[in-house]
C-alpha positions in Angstrom: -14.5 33.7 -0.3 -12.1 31.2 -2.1 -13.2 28.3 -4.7 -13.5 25.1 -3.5 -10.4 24.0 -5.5 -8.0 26.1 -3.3 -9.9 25.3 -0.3 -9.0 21.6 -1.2 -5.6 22.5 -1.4 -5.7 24.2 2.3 -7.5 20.8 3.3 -5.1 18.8 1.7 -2.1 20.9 3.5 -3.7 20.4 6.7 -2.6 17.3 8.6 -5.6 17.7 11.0 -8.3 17.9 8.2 -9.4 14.1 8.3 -8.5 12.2 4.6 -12.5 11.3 4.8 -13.5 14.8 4.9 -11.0 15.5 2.2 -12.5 13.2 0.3 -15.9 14.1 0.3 -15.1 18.0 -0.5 -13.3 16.2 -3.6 -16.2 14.5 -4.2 -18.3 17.9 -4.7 -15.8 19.4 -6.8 -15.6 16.2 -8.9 -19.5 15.9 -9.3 -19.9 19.6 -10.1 -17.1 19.7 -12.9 -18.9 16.1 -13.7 -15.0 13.9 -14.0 -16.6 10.5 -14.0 -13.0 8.9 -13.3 -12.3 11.1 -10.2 -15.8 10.8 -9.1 -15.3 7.2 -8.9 -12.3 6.9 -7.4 -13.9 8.6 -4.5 -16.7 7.0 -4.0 -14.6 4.1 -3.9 -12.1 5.2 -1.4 -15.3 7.1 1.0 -17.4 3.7 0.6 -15.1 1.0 0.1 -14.1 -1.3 -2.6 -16.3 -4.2 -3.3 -14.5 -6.2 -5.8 -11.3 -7.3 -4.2 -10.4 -8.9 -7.6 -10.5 -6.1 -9.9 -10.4 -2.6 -8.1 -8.6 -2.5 -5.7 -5.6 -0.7 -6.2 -1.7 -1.1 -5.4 -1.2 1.3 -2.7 -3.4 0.0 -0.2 -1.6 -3.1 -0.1 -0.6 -4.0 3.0 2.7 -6.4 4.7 2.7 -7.7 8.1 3.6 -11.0 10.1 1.4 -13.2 10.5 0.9 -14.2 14.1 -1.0 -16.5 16.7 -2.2 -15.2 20.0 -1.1 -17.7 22.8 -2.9 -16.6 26.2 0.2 -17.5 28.1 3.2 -16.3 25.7 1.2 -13.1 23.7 1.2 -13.2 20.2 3.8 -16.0 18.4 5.0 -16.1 15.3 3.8 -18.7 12.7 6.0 -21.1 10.9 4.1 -21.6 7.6 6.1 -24.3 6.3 6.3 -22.7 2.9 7.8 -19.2 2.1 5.2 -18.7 -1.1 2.5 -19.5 1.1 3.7 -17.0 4.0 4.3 -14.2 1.7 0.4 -14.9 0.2 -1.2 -14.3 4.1 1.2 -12.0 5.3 0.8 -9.6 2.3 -3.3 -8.4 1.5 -5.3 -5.3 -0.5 -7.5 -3.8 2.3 -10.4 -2.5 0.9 -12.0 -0.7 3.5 -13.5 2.6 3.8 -10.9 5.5 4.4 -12.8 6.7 7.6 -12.3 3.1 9.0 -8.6 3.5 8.3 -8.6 7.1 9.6 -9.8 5.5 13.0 -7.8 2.8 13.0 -4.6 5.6 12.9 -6.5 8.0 15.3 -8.4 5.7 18.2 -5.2 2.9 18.1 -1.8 4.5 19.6 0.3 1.7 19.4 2.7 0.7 16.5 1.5 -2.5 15.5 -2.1 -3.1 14.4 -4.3 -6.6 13.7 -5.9 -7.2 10.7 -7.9 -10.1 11.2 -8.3 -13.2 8.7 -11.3 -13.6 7.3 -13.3 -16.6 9.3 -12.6 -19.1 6.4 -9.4 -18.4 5.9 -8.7 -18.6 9.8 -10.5 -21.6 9.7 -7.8 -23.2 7.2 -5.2 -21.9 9.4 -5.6 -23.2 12.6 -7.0 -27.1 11.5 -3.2 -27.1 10.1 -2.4 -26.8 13.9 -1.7 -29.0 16.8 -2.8 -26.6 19.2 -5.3 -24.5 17.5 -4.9 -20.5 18.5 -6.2 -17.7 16.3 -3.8 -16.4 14.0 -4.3 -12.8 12.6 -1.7 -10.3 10.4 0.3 -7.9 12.2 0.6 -4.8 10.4 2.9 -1.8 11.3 0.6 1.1 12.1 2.7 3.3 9.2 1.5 0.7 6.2 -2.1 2.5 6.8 -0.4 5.9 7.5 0.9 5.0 4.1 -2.1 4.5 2.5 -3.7 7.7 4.2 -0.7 9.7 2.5 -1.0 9.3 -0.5 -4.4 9.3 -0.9 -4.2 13.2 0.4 -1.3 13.9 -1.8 -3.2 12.5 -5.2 -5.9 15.1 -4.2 -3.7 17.8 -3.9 -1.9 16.9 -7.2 -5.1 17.0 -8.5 -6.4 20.3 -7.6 -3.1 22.3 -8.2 -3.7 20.5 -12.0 -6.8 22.4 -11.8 -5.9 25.7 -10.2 -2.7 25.5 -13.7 -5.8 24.8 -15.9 -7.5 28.1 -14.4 -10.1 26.1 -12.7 -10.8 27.4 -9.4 -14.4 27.7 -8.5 -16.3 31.0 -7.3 -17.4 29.6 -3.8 -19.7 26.5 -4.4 -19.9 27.1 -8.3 -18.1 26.6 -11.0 -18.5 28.3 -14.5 -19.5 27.0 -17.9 -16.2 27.8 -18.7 -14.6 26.1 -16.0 -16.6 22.9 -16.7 -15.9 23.0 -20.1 -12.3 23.3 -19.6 -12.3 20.7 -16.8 -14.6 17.8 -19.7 -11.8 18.5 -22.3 -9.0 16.8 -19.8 -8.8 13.2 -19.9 -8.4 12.6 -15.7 -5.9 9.4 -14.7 -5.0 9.0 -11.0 -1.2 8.6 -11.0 0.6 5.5 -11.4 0.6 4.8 -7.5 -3.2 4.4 -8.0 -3.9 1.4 -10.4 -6.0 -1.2 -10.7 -4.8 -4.8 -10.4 -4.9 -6.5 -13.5 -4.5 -10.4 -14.6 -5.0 -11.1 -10.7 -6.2 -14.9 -10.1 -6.3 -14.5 -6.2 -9.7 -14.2 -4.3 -9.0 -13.8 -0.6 -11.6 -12.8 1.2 -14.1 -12.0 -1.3 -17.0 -14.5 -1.2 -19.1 -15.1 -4.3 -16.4 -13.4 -6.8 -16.1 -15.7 -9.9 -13.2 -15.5 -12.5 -12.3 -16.2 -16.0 -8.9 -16.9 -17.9 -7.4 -15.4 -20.8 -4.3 -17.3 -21.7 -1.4 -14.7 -22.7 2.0 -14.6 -22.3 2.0 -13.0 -18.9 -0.5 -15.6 -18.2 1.3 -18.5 -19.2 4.7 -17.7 -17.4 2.1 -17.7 -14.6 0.9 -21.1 -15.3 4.5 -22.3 -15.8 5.3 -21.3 -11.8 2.2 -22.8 -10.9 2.9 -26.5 -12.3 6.5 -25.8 -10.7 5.6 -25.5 -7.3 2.9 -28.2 -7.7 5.3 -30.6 -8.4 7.0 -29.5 -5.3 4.4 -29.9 -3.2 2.2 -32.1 -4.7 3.2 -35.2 -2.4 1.9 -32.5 0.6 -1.8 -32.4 -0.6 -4.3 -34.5 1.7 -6.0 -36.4 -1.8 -7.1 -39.9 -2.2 -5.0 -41.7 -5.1 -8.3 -41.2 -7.7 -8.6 -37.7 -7.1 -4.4 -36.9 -7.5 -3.8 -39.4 -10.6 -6.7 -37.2 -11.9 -5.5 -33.8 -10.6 -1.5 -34.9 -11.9 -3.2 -35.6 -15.5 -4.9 -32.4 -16.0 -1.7 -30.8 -15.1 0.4 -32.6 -17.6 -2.3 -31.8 -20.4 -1.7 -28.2 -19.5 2.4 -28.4 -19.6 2.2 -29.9 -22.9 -0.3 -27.6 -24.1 1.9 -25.0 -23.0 5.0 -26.2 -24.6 3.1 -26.7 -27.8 4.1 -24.5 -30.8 0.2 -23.9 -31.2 -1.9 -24.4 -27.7 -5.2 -24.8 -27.8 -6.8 -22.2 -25.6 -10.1 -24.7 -25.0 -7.8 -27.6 -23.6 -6.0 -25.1 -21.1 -9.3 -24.1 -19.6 -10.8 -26.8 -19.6 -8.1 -28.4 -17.5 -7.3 -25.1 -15.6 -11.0 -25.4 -14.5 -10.8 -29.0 -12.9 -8.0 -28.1 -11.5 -9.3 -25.5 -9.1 -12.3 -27.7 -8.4 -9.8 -30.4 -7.2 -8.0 -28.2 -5.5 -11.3 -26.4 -4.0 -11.9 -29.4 -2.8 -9.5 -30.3 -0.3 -10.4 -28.5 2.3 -8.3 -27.0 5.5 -5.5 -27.2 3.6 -2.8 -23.9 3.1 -1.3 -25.9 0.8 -4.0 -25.8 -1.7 -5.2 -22.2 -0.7 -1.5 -21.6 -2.0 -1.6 -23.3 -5.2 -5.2 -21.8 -6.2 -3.6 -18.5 -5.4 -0.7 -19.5 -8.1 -2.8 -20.7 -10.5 
């Protein structure tokens, strides 16, 4: 009877061995050699992630088109108005569990899938229209394949690492020595699974809060924010208090920012009202795509 690394391998080999139940044999051999980092990992990927924000990471991002379904015509295009805020909606981290993707692939036989909005963010969408019709994001069905592939691959990278490192199992065990040499290794998933860092964008998740470290990274950020503001500032639905107010707190950031020594307080402090302003005005994609910016 083979270990339960090299039966990973076989599963990972084997196009008809669902990623999900991949996974969860991972999951054994991760919890008996006790890799924290691999053991997390899965649990992420078999229950889902929860923190859009932070854990999430690059690979299951997804592009489509966004769409609108007209009863009459099928599903329509959607001219945003503004190509920043068409590649925000039309680009998204999914963050659901691998068997919901693994049915999505298996029980869905055409090419394109739909990925719906979530309701708030629909809701913004269609008071923007004259005609209000559900708009959703149109995904090609190989952007989950994607996901599904190299999911398998990283466990299969991971358990020939093993097998080189003479750690193979004897059925459902593994040795003291095996789990010895399996706590000396320091476990990273492979560049294509990271988390996303410095990320300012909360799409879908409800409740999430965020803080702001002002770096360099950070700042060029900031910079492209107050750029497109000014370019669309005229655009935002705000009563002449609330955008002489709004305009002020951007200018104290610009000359913060252009200051040889800025003052990290002032910056949040106007970042901060800011977003509340902006949080404010409701219905409007133009503001969901500046807080997105900023």
């Amino acid at each position: 009877m083979d270990g339960l690394v090299l039966e990973l391998q076989r599963d990972a080999l084997n196009k008809m061995a669902s990623v999900a139940d991949l996974l969860r044999k991972a999951f054994v051999v991760s919890k008996k050699l006790q890799i924290v980092e691999m053991e997390t990992w899965i649990r992420n990927e078999l229950y889902g992630y929860e923190n859009v924000e932070t854990t999430i990471p690059d690979y299951r991002k997804i592009r489509g088109e966004v769409k609108v379904f007209n009863p009459y015509r099928g599903w329509q295009p959607l001219n945003m108005g503004s190509s920043k805020i068409a590649e925000l909606l039309s680009t998204r981290h999914i963050g659901q569990p691998v068997s919901e993707l693994d049915s999505l692939v298996n029980e869905h036989q055409q090419n394109i899938l739909q990925v719906p909005f979530a309701q708030e963010t629909k809701n913004q969408i269609m008071n923007l229209m004259k005609v209000p019709l559900e708009p959703s994001l149109l995904v090609p069905q190989t952007e989950i394949v994607g996901i599904l592939d190299t999911i398998r691959n990283e466990i299969l990278n991971w358990s020939l690492d093993l097998e080189s490192r003479g750690i193979l199992g004897d059925g459902m065990s593994f040795t003291k020595e095996e789990k010895m040499a399996a706590s000396k290794i320091t476990y990273q998933v492979t560049n294509n699974i990271q988390n996303m860092n410095n990320s300012q964008f909360q799409q879908d998740s409800a409740g999430a809060t965020q803080t702001l470290t002002i770096c360099n990274e950070n700042s060029s950020n900031i910079k492209e924010f107050i750029k497109h503001f000014y370019e669309v500032k005229d655009s935002l639905d705000l009563d002449d208090l609330a955008k002489r107010e709004l305009c002020t707190e951007v200018k104290t950031v610009e000359l913060q920012l252009e200051s040889p020594k800025p003052k990290q307080s002032i910056i949040s402090e106007s970042i901060k009202s800011i977003r509340s302003i902006l949080e404010g005005v409701t219905g409007s994609i133009v503001a969901t795509g500046l807080l997105a910016l900023l």
